[in-house]
N, C-alpha and C positions, 0 to 999 in steps of 0.2 A: 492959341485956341482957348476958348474960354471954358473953366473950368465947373461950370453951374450943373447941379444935376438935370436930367428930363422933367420936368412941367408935369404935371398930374393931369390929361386930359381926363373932363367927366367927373364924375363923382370920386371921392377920395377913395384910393385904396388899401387897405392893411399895411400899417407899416411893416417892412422887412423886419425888421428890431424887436418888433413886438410879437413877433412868433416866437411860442413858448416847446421846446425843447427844439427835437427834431435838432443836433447839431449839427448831423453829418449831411444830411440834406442841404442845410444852409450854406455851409461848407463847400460840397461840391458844386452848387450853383456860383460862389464866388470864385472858387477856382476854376471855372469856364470863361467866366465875364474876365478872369485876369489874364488868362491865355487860352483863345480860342481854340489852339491846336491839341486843346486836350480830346475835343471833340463830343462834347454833350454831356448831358448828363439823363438816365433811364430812372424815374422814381417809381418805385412799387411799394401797394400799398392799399391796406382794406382800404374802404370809402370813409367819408370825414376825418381825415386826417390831415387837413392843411396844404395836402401837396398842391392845387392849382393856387391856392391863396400866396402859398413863398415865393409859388412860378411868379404872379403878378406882382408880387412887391419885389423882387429884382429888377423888373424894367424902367421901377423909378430911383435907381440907384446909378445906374449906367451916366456916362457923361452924355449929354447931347453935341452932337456934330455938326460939321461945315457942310451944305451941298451944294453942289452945284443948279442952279435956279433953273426952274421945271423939267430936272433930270426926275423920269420917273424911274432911275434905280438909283436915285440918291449919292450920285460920282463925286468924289472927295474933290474938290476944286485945284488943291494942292497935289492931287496927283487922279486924274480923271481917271477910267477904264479907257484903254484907246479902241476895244471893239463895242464900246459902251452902245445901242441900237439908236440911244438918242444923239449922239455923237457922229465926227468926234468932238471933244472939248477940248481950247486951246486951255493951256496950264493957266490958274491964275483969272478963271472964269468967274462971274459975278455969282453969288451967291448967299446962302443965308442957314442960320441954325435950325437945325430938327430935332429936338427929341428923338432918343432909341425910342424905335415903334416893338412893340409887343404886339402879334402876328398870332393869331388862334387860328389855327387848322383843324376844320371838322371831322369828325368822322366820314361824312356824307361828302366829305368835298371830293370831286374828278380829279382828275387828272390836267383836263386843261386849265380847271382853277388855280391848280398847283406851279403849271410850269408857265403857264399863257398860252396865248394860241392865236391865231386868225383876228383879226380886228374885222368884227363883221362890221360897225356901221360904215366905217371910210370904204371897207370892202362893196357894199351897199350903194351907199351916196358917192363916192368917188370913180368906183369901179378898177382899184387899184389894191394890193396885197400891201398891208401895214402888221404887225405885232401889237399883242395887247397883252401888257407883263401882268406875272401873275402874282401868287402873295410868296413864292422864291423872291422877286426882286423888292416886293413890299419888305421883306422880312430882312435885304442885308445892311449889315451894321446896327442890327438890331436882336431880337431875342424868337423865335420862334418856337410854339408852343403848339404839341399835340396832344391831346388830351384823348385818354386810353386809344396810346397807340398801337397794342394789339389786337383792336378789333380796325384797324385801318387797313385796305387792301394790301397784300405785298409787296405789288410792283408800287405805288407810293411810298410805301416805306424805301424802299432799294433808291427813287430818284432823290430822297428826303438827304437820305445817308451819302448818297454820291455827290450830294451837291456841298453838304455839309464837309465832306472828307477834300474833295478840292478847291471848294471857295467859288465855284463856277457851276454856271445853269446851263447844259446842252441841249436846243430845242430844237426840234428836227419834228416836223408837223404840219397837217396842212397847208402842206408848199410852202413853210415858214423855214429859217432856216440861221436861227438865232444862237447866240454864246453872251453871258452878260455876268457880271461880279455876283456873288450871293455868298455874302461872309455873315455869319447869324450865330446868334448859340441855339443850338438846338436842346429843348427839353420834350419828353416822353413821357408820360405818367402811365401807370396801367394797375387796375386790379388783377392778379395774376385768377384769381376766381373764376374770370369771365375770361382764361384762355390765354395762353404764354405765345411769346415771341418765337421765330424760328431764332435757333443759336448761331446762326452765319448771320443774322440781322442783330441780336445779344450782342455779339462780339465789337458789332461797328459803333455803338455808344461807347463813348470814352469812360465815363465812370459809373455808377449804379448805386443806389440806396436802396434800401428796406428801407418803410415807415411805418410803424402802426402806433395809434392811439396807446399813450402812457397807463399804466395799471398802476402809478403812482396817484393815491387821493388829492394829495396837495396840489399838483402838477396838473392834474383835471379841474380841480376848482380854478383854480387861475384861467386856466384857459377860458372857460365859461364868463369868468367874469371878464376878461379881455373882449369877449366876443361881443356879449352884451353891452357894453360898455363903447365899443365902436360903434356898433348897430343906434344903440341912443343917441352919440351925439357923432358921430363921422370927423368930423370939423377938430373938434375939441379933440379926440384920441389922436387925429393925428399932428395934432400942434405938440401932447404931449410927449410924443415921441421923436420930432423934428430933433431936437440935438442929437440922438442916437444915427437916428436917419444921415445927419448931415457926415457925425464924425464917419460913420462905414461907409459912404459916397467918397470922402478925403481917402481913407484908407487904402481903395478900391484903384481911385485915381493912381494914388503912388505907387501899388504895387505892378501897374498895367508898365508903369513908367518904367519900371525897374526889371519887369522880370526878365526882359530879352540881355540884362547884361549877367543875369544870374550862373550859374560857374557850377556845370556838372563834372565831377571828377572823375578819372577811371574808376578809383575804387567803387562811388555811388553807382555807375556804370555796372559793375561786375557784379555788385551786390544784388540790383535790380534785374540782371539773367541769371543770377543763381535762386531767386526767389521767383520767378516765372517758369524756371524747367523744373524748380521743385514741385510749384502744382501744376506741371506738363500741360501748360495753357499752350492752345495752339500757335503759330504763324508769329508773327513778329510786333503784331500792334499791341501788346501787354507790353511790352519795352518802352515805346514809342510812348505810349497813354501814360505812362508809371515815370517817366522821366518828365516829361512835361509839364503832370502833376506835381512833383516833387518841386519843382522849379517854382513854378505856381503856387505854392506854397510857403517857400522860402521868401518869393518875393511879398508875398500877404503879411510873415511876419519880419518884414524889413531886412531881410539878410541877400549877401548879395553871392551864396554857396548854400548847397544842398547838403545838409548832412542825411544822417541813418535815420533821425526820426522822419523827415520830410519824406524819405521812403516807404517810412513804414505807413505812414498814413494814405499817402498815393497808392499804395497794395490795398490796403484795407479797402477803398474805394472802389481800386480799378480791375479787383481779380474775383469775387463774389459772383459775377457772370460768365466770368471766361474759365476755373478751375475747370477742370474736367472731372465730370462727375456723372452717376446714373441718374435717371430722371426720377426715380426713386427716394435719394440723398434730398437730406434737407438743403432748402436753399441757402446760399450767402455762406458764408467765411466766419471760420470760426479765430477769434483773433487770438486765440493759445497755439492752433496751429500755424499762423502766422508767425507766432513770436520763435516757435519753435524756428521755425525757416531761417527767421534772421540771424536768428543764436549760430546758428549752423553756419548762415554765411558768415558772420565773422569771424567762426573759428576756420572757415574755409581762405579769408582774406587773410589772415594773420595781422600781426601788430600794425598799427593804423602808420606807423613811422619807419617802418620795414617799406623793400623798396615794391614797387606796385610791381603785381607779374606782367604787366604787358608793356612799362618801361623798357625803352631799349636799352640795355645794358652797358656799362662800360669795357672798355678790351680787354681790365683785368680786376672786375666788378669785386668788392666785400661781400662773400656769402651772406646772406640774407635767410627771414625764415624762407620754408618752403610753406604753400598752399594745407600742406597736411598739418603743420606743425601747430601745437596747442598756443593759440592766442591767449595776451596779456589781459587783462578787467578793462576792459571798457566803457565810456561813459553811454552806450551805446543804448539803443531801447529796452525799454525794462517791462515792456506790458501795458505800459497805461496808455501812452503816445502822447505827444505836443499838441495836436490838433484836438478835435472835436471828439468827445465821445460816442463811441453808438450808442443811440438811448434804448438800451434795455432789449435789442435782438439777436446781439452776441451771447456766444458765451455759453449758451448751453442748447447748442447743436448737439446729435451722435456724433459729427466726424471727430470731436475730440478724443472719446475714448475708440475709436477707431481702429481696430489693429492694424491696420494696412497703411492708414499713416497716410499723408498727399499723396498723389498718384506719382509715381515717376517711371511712367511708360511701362514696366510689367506685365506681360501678358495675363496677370490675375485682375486685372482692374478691366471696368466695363470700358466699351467705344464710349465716346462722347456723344449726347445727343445730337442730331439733325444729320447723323452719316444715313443716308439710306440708300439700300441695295439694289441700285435699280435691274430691271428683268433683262434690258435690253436685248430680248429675242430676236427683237425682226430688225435687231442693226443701226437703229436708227435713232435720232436723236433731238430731240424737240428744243431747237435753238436758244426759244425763250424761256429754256427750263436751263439752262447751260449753268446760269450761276446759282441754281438753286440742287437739280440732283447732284448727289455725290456718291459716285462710286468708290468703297474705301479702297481700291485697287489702283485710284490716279490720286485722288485728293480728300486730305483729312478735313474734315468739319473746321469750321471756323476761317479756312484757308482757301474761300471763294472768290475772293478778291485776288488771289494770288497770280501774276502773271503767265500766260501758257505756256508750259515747258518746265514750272518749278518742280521746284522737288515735292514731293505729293507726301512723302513721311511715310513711316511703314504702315502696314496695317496692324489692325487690333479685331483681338477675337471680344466678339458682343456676350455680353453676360446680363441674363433678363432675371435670373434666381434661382433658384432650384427648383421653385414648379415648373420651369420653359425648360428643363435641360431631358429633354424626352425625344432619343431617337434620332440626335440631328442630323446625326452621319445620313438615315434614310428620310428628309425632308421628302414628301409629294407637292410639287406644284400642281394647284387648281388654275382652271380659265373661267370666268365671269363675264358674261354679258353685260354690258352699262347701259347707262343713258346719253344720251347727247354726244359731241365728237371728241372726247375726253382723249388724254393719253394716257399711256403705262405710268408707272410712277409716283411720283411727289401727287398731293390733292392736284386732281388735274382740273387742265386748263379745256373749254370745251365752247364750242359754236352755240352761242345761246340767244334768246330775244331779251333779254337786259344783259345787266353789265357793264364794261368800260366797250369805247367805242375803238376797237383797233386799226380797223383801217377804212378807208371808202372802197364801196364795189362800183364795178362801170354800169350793172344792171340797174336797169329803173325802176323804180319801187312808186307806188299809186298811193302806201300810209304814211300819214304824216312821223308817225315814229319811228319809221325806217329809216327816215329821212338822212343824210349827210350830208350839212347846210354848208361848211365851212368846202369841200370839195365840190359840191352844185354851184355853189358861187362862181371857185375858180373856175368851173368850165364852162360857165355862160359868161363869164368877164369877155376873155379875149374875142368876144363876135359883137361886142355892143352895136359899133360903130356899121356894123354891115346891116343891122338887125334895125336900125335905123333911129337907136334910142335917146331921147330929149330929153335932158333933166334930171332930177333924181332920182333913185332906181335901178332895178335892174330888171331886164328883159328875159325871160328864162324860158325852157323849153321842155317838153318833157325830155329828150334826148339829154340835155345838160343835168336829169337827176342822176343825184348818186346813191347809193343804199349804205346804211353804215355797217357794218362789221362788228359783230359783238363778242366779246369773251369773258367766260365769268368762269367762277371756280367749282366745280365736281365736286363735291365731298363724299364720303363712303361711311356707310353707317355700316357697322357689324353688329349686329343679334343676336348674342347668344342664347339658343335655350338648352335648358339642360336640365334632367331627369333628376330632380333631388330626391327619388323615393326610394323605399330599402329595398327596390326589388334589383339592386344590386350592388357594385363596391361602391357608394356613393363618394364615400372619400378622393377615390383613387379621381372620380371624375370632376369633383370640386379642386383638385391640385392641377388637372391638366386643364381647363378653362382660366383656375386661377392666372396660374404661369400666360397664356395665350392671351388674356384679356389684359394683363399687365403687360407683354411683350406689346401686345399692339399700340396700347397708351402709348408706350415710349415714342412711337412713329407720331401715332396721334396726336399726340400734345402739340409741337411743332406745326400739324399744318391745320389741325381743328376739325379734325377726322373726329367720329362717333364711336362708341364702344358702349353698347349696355348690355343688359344680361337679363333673361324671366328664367324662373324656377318653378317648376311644375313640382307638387307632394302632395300627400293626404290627397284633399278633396277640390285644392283650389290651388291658382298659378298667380303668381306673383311677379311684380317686375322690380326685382332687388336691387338691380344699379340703371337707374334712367339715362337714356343714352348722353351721354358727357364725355369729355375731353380731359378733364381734371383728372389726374393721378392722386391728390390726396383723396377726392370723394369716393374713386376706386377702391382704393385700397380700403378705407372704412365700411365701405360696404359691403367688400368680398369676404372679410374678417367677419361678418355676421352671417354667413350662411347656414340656413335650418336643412337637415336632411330627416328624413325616413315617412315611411308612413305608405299609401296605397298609393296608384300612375295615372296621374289625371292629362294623360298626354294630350288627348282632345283640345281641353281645356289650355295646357301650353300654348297650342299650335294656334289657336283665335286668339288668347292675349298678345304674343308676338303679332300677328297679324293688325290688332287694334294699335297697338305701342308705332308701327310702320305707316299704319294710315293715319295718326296725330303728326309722326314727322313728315310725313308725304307733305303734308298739308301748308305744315313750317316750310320746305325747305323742298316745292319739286325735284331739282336738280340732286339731292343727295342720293346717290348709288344703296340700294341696300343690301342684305348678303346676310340671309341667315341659315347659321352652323347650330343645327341639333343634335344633341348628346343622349343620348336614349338607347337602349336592348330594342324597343320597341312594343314590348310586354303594358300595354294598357289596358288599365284593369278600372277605371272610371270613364264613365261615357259621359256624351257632351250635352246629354240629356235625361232624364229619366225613361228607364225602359231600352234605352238604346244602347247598340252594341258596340264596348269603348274599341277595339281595332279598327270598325269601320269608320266609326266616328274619326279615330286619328287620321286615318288617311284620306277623307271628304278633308278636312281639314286641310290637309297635307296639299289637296288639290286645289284648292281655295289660293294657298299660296302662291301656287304656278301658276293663277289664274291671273293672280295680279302681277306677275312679271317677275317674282320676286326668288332670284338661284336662292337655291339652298344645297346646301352639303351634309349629309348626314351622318355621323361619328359613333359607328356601330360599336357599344361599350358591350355587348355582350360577351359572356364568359362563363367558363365550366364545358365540362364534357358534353355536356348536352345543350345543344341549340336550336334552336325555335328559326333562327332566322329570319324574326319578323319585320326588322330595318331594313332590308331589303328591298320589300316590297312598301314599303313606307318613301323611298328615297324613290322608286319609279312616281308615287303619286305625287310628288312634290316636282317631277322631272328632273331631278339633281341630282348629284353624285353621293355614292355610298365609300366612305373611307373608315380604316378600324380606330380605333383611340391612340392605340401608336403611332400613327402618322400624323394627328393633330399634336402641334407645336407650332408656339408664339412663330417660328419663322414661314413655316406653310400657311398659316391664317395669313399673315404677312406678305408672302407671295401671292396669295392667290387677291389680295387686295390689290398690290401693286400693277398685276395682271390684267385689270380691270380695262376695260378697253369698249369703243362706241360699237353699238349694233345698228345704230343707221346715222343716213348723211346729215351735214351739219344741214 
């Protein structure tokens, strides 16, 4: 096979070589392209920061391959797929070289772009059922690239990863019924800004970087000048970089050559589960990814054994996603506590020349150290590592000065994000939610790939902070009316007019946008011949339409308003919203649920946290809250009102749900002249008018009570509960409770 790199179709691209810093990025995309079974690589990362620029300059590093001639999944001639759809191919079939294709997946791309689907024209013009592969089969033996792939649907993401984790495309679809090769590197890019990953999708990317823009001067000029410098002459930057190019294309080659003879030991073995239960990373693919890595690495720098540093690198990479941590904690891996781990395990390994504890022993073995015993100096890692350094996002995290130290399963340490609790009241259970809820009573986070019947791991008690720890023993579950035919649970799934197309219905639909072309075809196919048809074409009927089936995603926005003025313990009330508003994030972040917050005081209401998803912009905003002054409740109750009719507008389908925090003592009115109780509660009606539950959170207190939230909470039609029973988990139940008020 010939050893030339891929061809530069189009305009020239950024040399690989000439990306300035970023090592660990670069790093982890070479250690994919050496051993695919590392399993991707997830880059985060503000904007302008190089990350789709390295994506595309890998693709012209990759060797280009043999294929088989007008195999449209490109079947290695020397060893075909034998369920290949264009096949089969006898071994030893005519063929010719392709460049690794680099494969962009849009945001906006379906589902049938992804997997293929139906071949309408032969379906069409032949009147027969053919397969039309999708950019899965464009993309194997090549590099596939999604650019922020956290605003990409989830079940895309799920077939992305499933295809990626077995090397294989399942297509099961408009009476199609296909299996075909799809061996790719997957990369992922994302601004965590614009909304994070669920952690059971986290976890399936094999290694993960942070990248942001250098805060070094020197390091930013340069780049500038590289940039510029390309942009003027294309041609010329990349001739001057072609010997770098060519030698890390050689490199690349031998180490692909090599890595499969490379030689993991028990010790590197053991070291790598004593470093994965130290950050109580779930399920078993942290092993898996960290060994591979390490392998992958050793063969990059020509060795043909894994030592401690090739570990420590492989962690640094492969556990900054998977650590168990609150949604809270800074993100990524701080590498003192890494070093910490390994220090540990090799006092836990003892001497490198001591016999390994999982050797079989002989009948009348030399005692040996034990596992406790204090190990000898080591040439072992020392902090800096062999590989690439992080440019400048290590290192000064909190988890260093951390008292708590890695998590190691302790009931003082939070659950791991993406556990959520589902309600399941009425028993039942939404198939196609199977790999996404997790109840922490079968199955820990991250352990959804896990086959039925494993071990589910214990549970862990949720810890949201000190403002959410109010009363849980007596949680209230609320009920909420929704939208659309949504379920219990996770952001739900619901019968909508967009969306992804799920299934064809037998009913006949008269809009063209109902339409379900690929199932109206097949059921006017098989009558051509009776139907008396000539030609090309197809004969259809109204009886032969199908309607398509649509499903898109529920979101749920929560509201809070709440009474910042002094007409009572304002405090006590900004700790139990705080805690509730940050326990809900936790959920939120994960499926890109809403949380914002208006504050009513003095004379005017304000919307202090716009409804968002982000946990850092949370918590900066909730840390600024103003209290005291007169009760401009009126006033609250139309700004929350206006804040729901801007997202209305965004986002029909988002559920919304707002919880008022108020005595009910309004003492500003919604106009001049006008009387502020009445005015709150015309208000209050305004909101029931537009469909919108509310829950009222009667903070009054003292001996004497007015009992005005009461009757505030009838005009609103929503329920009246006291401040005690609001808690991060009851806002949280009464979200996941959320459920359709009519048919799809």
């Amino acid at each position: 096979m010939s050893t030339s790199t891929a061809p530069t179709a189009g305009p020239p691209r950024f040399p690989f070589s000439a990306v300035v810093g970023h090592d660990d990025l670069r790093l982890a995309l070479l250690l994919n392209a050496v051993h695919p079974g590392v399993g991707g690589v997830l880059v985060r990362g503000e904007k302008g920061t190089a990350k789709s620029t390295a994506v595309r300059a890998l693709a012209a590093l990759l060797p280009s391959h043999e294929v088989v001639e007008a195999c449209r999944f490109g079947c290695d001639p020397a060893a075909p797929d034998p369920s290949c759809p264009d096949g089969p191919h006898p071994a030893g079939a005519p063929g010719g070289r392709r460049p690794a294709r680099l494969v962009e997946l849009p945001v906006g791309a379906t589902e049938d772009r992804l997997v293929g689907s139906l071949d309408l024209e032969k379906a069409l013009s032949e009147g027969r059922r053919a397969y039309q592969p999708g950019l899965l089969a464009d993309a194997h033996r090549g590099v596939l690239y999604v650019d922020e792939v956290n605003l990409l649907h989830d079940h895309l993401v799920d077939l992305l990863l499933d295809a990626a984790a077995m090397g294989r495309a399942h297509v099961e679809r408009d009476g199609v019924s296909v299996s075909h090769a799809a061996r790719f590197l997957l990369v992922g890019t994302m601004n965590p800004e614009e909304g994070e990953l669920r952690p059971q999708l986290l976890d399936r990317f094999g290694l993960t970087v942070e990248v942001r823009a250098s805060r070094d001067v020197d390091t930013r000029v340069e780049v500038t000048r590289r940039r510029m410098a390309f942009e003027d002459d294309p041609v010329g930057f990349v001739a001057r970089f072609a010997p770098d190019e060519t030698a890390t294309a050689a490199r690349l080659r031998a180490a692909q050559a090599r890595v499969s003879a490379v030689a993991v030991s028990d010790r590197e073995l053991r070291r790598i589960a004593f470093v994965c239960a130290r950050f109580d990373v779930d399920g078993m693919r942290a092993d898996l990814v960290i060994t591979r890595a390490a392998a992958a690495h050793a063969a990059w720098d020509g060795r043909d054994a894994v030592t401690a540093d090739d570990v420590r690198v492989a962690a640094r990479l492969a556990l900054p996603h998977r650590r168990r941590r609150d949604p809270f904690d800074e993100p990524g891996l701080d590498p003192a506590e890494l070093d910490r781990a390994l220090a540990d395990a090799e006092d836990h390994l003892g001497p490198e020349d001591g016999p390994d504890p999982d050797d079989d022993p002989d009948p009348d073995p030399d005692p040996g150290p034990g596992p406790g015993d204090p190990a000898e100096p080591q040439d072992g890692p020392d902090g800096s590592g062999t590989g690439e350094e992080p440019d400048g996002t290590g290192g000064t995290t909190p988890e260093a000065d951390d008292p708590r130290g890695p998590a190691t399963g302790s009931g003082g340490r939070a659950e791991a994000p993406g556990t959520d609790s589902a309600d399941g009241a009425d028993g039942t259970t939404d198939p196609a939610e199977a790999a996404e809820a997790t109840d922490p009573g079968d199955r820990e986070p991250g352990a959804a790939q896990a086959p039925a019947g494993g071990d589910g791991g214990e549970g862990r008690a949720v810890v949201v902070g000190e403002a959410a720890r109010l009363h849980r023993a007596t949680v209230r579950k609320f009920t909420v009316p929704g939208l659309g035919a949504g379920a219990p649970g996770r952001r739900s799934r619901a019968r909508t007019d967009t969306g992804r197309v799920v299934r064809p219905s037998g009913a006949g639909t008269t809009r063209a946008a109902d339409l379900h072309l690929p199932a109206t075809v097949l059921a006017a196919a098989p009558h051509q011949a009776g139907r008396g048809r000539r030609g090309p074409g197809l004969l259809v009927r109204r009886d032969d339409l199908r309607r398509a089936e649509r499903e898109g995603r529920e979101g749920n926005l929560v509201l809070f308003v709440v009474d910042a003025s002094g007409s009572m313990a304002a405090r006590r009330r900004m700790t139990a919203v705080s805690g509730a508003v940050l326990g809900l994030l936790r959920d939120a972040y994960q499926r890109r649920d809403k949380v914002g917050l208006v504050t009513f005081r003095a004379r005017e209401a304000e919307l202090a946290l716009p409804p968002t998803s982000s946990v850092p912009t949370a918590q900066q905003r909730l840390s600024r809250l103003r209290t005291g002054g007169r009760t401009p409740l009126a006033g609250g109750l139309l700004k929350a009102r206006a804040v729901l009719d801007a997202e209305r507008r965004r986002d029909p389908r988002r559920r919304p749900l707002v919880v008022l925090l108020t005595d009910g003592r309004a003492t500003v009115p919604a106009r001049d002249g006008g009387d502020p109780v009445v005015d709150s509660r015309r208000a209050a009606g305004l909101l029931a008018a537009d469909g919108v539950h509310t829950v009222v959170v009667d903070c009054e207190a003292g001996h004497v009570r007015l009992g005005l939230a009461a009757p505030l909470a009838a005009a609103a039609g929503g329920e009246l509960v006291t401040l005690d029973e609001l808690t991060a988990d009851s806002v949280g139940d009464l979200v996941r409770a959320t459920r359709s008020a009519r048919a799809a």
